[in-house]
DSSP file (Angstrom, degrees, kcal/mol; ACC not computed):
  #  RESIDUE AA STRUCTURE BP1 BP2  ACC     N-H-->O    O-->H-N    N-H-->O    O-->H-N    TCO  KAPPA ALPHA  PHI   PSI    X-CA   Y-CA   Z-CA
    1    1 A X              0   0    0      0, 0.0     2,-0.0     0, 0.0     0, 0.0   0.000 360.0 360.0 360.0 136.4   -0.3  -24.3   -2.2
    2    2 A X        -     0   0    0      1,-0.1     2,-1.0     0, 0.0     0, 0.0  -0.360 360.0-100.8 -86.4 161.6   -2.5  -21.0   -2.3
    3    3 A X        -     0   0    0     32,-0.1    34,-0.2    33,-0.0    -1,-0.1  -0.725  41.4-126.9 -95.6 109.0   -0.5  -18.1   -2.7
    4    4 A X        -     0   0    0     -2,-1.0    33,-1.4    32,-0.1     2,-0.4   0.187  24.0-157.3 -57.2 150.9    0.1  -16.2    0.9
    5    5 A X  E     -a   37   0A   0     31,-0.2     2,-0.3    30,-0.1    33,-0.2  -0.998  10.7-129.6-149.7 137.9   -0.6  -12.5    1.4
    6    6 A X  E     -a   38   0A   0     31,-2.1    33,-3.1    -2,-0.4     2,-0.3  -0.687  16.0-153.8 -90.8 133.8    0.4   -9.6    3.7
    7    7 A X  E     -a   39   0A   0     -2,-0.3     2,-0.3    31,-0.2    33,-0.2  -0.914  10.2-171.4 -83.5 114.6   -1.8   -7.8    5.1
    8    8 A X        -     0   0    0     31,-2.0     2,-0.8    -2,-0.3    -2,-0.0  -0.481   8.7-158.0-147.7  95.7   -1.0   -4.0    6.1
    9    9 A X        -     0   0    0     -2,-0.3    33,-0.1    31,-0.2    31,-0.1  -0.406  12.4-156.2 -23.5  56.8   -3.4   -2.2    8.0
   10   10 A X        -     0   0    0     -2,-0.8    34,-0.3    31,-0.5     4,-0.1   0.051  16.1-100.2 -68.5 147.2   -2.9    1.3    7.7
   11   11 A X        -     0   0    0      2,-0.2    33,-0.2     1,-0.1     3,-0.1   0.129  31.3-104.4 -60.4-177.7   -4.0    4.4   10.3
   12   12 A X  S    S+     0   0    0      1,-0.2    34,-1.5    33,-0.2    35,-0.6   0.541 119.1  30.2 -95.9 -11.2   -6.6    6.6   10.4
   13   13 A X  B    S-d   47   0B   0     32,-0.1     2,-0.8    33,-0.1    -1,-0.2  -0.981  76.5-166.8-134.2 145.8   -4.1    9.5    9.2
   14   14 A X        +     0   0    0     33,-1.9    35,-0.4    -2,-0.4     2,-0.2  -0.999  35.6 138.3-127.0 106.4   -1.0    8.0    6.7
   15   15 A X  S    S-     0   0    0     -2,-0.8     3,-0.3    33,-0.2    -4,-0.1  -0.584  74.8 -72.8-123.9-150.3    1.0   10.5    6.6
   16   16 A X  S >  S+     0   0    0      1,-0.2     3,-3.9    -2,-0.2     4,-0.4   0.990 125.9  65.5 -70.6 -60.5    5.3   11.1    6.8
   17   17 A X  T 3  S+     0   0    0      1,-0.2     4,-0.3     2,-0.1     3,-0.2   0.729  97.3  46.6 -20.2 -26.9    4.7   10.2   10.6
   18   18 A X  T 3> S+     0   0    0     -3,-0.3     4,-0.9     1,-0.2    -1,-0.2   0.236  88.8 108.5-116.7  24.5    3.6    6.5   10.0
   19   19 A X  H <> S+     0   0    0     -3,-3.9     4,-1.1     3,-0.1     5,-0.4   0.706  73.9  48.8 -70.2  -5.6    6.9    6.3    7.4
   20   20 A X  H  > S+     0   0    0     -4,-0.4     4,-2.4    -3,-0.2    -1,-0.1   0.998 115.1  38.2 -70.1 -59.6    9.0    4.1    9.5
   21   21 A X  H  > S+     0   0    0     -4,-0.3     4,-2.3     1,-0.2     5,-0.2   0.659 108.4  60.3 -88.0  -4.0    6.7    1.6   10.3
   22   22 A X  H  X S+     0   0    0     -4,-0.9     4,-1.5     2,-0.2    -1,-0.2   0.973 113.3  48.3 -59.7 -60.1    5.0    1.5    6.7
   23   23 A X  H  X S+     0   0    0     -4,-1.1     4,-2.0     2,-0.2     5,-0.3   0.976 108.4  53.8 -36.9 -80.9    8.8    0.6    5.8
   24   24 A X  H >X S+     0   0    0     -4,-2.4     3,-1.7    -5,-0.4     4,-1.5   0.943 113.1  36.5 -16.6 -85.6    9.0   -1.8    8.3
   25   25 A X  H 3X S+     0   0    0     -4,-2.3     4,-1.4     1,-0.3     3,-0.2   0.846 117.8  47.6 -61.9 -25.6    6.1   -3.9    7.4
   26   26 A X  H 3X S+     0   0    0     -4,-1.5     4,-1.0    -3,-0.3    -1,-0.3   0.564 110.1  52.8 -88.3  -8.5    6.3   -3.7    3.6
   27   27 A X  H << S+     0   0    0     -4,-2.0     4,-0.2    -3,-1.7    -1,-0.2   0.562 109.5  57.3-102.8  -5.5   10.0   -4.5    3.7
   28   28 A X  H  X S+     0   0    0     -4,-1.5     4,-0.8    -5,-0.3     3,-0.3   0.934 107.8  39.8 -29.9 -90.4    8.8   -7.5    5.9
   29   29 A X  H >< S+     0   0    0     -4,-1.4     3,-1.0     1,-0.2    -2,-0.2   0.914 109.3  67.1 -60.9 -65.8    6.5   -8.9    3.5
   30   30 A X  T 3< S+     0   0    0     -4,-1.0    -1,-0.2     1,-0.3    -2,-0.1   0.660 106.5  40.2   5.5 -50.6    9.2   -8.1    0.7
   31   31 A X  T 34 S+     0   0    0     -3,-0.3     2,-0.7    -4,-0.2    -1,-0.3   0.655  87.1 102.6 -87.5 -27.0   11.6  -10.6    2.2
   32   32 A X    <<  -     0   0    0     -3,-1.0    -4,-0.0    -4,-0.8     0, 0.0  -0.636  65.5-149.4 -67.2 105.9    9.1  -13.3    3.0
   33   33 A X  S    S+     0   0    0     -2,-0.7     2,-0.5     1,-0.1    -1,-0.1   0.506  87.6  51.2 -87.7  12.8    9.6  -15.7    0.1
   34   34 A X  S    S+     0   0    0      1,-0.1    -1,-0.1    -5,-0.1   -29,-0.1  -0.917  76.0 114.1-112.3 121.5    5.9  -17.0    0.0
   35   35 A X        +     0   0    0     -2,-0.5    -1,-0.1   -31,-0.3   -29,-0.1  -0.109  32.7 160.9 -94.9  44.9    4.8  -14.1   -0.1
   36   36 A X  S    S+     0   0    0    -32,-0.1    33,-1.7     1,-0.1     2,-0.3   0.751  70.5  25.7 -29.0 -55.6    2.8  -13.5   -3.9
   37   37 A X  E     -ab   5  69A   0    -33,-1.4   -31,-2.1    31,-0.2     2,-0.6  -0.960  55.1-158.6-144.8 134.7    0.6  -10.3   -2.8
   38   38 A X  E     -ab   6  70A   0     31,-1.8    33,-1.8    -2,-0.3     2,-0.4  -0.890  12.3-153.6-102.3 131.7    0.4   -7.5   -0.5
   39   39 A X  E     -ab   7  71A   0    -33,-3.1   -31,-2.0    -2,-0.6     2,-1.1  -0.922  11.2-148.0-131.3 116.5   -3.0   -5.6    0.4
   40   40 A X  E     - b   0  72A   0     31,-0.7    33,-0.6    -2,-0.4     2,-0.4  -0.619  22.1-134.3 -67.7  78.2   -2.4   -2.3    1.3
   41   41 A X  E     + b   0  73A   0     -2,-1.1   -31,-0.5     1,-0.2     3,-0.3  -0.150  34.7 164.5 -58.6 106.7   -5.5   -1.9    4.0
   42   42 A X    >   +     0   0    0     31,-2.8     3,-2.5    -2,-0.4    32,-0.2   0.777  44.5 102.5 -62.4 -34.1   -7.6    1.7    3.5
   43   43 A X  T 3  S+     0   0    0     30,-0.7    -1,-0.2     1,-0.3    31,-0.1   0.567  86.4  38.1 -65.5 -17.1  -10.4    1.3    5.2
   44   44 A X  T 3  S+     0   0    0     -3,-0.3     2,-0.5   -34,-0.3    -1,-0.3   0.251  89.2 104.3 -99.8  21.5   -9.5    3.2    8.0
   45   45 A X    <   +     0   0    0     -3,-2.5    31,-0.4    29,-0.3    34,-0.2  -0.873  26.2 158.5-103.0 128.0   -7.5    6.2    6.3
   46   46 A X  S    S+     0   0    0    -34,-1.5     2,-0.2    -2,-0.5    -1,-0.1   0.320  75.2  41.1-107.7 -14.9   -9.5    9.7    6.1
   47   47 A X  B     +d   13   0B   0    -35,-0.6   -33,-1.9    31,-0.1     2,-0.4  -0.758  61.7 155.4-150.7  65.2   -6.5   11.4    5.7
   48   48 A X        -     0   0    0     -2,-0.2   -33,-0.2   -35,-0.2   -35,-0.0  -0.903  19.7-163.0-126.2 139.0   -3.0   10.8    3.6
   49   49 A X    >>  -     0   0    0    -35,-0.4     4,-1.5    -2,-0.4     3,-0.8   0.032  35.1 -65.8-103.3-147.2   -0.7   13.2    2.6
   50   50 A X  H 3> S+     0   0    0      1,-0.2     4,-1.1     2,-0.2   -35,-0.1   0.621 125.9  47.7 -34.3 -35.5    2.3   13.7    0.0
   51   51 A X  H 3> S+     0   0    0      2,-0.3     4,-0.5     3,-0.1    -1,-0.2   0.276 100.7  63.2-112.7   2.8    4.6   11.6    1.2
   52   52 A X  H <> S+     0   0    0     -3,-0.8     4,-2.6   -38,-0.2    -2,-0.2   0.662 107.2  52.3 -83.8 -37.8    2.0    8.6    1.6
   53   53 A X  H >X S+     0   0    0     -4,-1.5     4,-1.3     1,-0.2     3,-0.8   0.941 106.2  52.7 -56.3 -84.2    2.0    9.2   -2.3
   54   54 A X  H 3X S+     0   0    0     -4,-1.1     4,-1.6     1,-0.3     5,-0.2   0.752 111.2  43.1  -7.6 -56.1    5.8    8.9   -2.0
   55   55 A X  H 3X S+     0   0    0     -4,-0.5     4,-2.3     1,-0.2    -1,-0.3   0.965 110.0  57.7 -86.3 -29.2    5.7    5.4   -0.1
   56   56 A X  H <X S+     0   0    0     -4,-2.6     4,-0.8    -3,-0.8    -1,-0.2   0.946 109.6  45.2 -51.3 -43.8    2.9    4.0   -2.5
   57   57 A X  H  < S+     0   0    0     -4,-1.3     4,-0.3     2,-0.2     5,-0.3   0.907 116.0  44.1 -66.3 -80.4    5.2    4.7   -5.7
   58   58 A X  H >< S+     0   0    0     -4,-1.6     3,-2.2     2,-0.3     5,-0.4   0.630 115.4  49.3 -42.0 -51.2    8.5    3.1   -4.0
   59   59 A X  H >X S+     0   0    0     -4,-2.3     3,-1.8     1,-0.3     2,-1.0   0.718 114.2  47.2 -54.5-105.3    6.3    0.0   -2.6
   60   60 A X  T 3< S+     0   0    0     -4,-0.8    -1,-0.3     1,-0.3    -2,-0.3   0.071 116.3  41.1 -34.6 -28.0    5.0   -0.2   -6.2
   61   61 A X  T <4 S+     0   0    0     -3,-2.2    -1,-0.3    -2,-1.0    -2,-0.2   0.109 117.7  48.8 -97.3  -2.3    8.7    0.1   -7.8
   62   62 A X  T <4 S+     0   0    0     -3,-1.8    -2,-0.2    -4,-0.3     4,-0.2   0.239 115.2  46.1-123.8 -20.3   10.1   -2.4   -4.9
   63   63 A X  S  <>S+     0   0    0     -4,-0.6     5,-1.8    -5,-0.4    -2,-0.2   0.633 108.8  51.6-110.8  -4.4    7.2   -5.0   -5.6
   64   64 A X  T   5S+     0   0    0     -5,-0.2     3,-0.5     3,-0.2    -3,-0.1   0.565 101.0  62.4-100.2 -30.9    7.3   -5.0   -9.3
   65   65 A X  T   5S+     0   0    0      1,-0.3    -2,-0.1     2,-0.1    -1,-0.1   0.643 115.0  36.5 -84.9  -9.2   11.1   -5.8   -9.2
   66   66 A X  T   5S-     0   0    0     -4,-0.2    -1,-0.3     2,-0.1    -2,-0.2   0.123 111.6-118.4-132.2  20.8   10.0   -9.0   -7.4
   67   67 A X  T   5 +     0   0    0     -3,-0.5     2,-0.5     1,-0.2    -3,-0.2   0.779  62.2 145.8  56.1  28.8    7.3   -9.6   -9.1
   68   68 A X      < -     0   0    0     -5,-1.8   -31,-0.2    -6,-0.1    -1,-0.2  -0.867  43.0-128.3-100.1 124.1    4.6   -9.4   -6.1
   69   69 A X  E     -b   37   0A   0    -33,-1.7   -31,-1.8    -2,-0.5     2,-0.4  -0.411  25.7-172.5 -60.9 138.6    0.8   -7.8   -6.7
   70   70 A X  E     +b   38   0A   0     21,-0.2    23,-0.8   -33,-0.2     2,-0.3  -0.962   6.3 175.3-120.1 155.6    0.0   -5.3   -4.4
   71   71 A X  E     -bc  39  93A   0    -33,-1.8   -31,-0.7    -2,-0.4     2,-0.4  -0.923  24.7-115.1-155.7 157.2   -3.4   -3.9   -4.3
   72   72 A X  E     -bc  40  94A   0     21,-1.3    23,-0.7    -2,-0.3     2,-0.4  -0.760  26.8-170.2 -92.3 119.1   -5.8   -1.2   -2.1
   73   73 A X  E     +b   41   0A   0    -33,-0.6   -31,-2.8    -2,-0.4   -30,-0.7  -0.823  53.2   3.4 -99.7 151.2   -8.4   -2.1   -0.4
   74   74 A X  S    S+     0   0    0     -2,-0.4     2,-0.4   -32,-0.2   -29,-0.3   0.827  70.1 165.5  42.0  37.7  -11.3   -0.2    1.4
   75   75 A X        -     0   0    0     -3,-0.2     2,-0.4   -33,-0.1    -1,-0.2  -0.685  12.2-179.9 -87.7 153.2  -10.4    3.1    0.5
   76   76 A X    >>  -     0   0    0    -31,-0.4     3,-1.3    -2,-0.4     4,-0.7  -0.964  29.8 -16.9-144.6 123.8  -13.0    5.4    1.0
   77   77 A X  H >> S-     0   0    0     -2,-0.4     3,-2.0     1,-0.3     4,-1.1   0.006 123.8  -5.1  56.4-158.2  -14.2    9.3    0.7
   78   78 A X  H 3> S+     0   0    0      1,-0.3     4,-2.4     2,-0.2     5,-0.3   0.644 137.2  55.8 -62.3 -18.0  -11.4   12.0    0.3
   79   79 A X  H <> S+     0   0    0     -3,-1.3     4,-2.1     1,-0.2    -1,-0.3   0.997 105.0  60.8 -71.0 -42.6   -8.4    9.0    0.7
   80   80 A X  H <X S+     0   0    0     -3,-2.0     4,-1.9    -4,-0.7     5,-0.3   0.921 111.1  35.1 -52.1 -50.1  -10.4    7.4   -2.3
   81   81 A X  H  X S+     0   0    0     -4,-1.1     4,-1.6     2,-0.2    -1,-0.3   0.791 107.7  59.8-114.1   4.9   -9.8   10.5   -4.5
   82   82 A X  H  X S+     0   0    0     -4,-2.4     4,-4.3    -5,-0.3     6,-0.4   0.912 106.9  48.7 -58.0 -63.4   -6.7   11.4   -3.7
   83   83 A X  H  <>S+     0   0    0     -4,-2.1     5,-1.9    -5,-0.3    -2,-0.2   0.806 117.9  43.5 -48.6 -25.1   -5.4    8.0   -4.7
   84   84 A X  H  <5S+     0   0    0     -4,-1.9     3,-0.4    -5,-0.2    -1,-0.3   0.683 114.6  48.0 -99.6 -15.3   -7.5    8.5   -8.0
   85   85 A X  H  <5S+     0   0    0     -4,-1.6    -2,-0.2    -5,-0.3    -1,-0.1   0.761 109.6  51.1 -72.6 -11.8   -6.3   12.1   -8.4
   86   86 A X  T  <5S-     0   0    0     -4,-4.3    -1,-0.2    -5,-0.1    -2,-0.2   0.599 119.0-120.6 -91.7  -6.8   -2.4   10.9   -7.8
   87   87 A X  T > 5 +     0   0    0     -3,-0.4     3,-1.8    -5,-0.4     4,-0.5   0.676  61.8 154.5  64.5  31.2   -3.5    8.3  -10.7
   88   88 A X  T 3>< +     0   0    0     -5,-1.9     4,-1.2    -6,-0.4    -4,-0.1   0.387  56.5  69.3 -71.0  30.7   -2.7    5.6   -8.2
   89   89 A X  T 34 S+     0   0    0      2,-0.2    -1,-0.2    -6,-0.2     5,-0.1   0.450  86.8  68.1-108.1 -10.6   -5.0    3.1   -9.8
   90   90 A X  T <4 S+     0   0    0     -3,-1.8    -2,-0.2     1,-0.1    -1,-0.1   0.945 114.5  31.0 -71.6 -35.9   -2.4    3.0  -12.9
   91   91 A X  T  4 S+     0   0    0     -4,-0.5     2,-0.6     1,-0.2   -21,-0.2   0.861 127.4  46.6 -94.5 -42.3    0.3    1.2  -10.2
   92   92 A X  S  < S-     0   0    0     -4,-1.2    -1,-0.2   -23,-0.1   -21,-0.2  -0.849  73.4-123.3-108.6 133.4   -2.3   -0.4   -8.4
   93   93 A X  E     -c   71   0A   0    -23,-0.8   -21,-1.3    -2,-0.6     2,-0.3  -0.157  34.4-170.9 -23.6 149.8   -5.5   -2.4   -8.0
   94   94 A X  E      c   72   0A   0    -23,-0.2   -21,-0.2    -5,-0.1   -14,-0.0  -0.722 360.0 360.0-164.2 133.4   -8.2   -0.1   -5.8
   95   95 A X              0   0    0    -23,-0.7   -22,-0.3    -2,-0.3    -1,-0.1   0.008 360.0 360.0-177.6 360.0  -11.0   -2.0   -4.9
């Protein structure tokens, strides 16, 4: 059996506003016991602030404890180097 992955589709601005449902869906997936890998979808984020760093560490510290991959896909122009100036490519894939 291949191993299932969540998908989670993120806005065009990730900021504290889109903390709820960011929660939501990753505690979702969390729970789901086929669940192997989460990919955090970028491709539509221009925009993320401080506290989108915030929910990327926890996810990373909540997915580690259960032994689930996460990784970023299609980030892109200033979201792309925030996530490599926050060094999120040490906790995560980006690709």
């Amino acid at each position: 059996m291949a191993e299932a992955i969540a998908v989670i589709r993120l806005p065009n601005r990730f900021d504290f506003s889109h903390h709820k449902l960011f929660f939501q869906h990753t505690e979702e997936a969390l729970v789901r016991n086929e669940i192997k890998a989460i990919e955090i979808d970028f491709s539509q984020v221009q925009y993320l602030d401080s506290s989108a760093l915030g929910m990327l560490v926890l996810l990373a510290k909540k997915s580690s404890g259960l032994n689930i991959s996460v990784s970023i896909k299609g980030a892109q122009g200033t979201a792309l180097d925030i996530l490599m100036m926050a060094n999120m490519s040490k906790l995560y894939s980006i690709n």
